[in-house]
N, C-alpha and C positions, 0 to 999 in steps of 0.2 A: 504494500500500500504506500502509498507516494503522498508524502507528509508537504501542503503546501507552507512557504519559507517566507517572511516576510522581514521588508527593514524595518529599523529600529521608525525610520521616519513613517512607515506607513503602520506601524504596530500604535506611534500617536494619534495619529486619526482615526483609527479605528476607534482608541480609547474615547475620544473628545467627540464621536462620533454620535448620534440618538440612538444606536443598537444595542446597546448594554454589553459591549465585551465586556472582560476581566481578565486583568493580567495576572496572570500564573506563577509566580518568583518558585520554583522547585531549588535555588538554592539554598546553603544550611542557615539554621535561625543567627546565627554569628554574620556570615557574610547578608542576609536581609539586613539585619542592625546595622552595618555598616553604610547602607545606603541602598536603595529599591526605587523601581519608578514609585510617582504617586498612584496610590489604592493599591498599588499590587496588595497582592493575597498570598501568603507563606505556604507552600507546604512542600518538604524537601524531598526533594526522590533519593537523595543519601543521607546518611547523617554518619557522625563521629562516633566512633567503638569507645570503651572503657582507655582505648591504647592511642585515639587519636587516628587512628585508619577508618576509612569511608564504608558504610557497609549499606546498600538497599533501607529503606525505610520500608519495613514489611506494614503499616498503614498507607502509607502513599494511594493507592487506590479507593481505597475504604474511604478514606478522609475527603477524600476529590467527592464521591461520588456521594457521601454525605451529603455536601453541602452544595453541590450544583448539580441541576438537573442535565440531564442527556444531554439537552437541545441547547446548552448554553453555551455560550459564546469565549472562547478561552485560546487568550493569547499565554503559550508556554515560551518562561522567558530565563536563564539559567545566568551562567556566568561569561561562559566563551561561547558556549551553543550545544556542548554536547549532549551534558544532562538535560536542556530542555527538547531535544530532537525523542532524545530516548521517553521522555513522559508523555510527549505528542503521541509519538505511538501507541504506547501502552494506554492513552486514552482511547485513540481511537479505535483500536483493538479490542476495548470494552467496551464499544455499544456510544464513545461521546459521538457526536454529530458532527460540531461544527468546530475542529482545532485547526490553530495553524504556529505555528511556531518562527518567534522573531529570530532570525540569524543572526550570529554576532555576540549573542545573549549581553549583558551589562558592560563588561568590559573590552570584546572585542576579539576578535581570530588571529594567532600571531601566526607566523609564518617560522619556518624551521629553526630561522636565524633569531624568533625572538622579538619581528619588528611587527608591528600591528599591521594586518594586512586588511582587514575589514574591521572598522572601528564599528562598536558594540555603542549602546546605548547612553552612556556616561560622557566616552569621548568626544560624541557626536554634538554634546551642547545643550541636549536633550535634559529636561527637567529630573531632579533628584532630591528626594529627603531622605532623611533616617526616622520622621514620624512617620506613623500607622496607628490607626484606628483598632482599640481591643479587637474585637472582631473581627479581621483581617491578619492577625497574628498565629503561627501555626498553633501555640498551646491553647488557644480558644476554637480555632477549627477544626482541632483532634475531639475535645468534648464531643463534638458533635453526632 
């Protein structure tokens, strides 16, 4: 299945758009803290082991599907792109409808050497907080 890819400039318009997206931040609650578009919604397709190693969030799905319905509108948005490519999937793989996943994810695509080859979200000039709304934080949309 052929996950449609969008930029970071058309992933804003979509948000500021009348159609109700929501942007998807699957990165970990430490990198969300450090900064996220505005409204994003937390919820990590990895998280941190006891040791510091990345392991699957075996909620990840569960928590998604909690709290948005099938037919909702969701932009998956990660760090460089990887993680958010891989959650795109596995929504759509479950039954979501309408995913599409920003390239570039927050910070950008580097290239072998290191050099930003496709600047992400942050680079682009593109708006940034570190506030979030209770309810948009992963430990209030796991409750759910």
């Amino acid at each position: 299945m052929e996950i449609k890819r969008i930029t970071p400039e058309e992933a804003k318009q979509l948000l500021e758009s009348n159609q109700d997206y929501v942007y998807l931040d699957v990165r970990t609650v430490a990198e969300f803290d450090a900064g996220h578009v505005p409204g994003a919604r937390n919820v990590p397709l990895l998280e941190p082991d006891v040791s510091g190693r990345m392991q699957p969030n075996s909620r990840f799905l569960e928590t998604v599907q909690q709290n948005f319905a099938g037919d909702a509108r969701i932009i998956t948005g990660c760090k460089v792109g990887g993680r958010s490519l891989k959650a795109a999937e596995l929504l759509l793989s479950s039954g979501f409808q309408n995913v599409v996943d920003m390239r570039g994810g927050f910070d950008g695509e580097r290239d072998p050497s290191g050099t930003l080859s496709f600047p992400g979200w942050a680079p682009r000039g593109l708006p940034v907080t570190r506030e979030s709304a209770p309810a948009d934080r992963y430990e209030n949309l796991a409750k759910k």
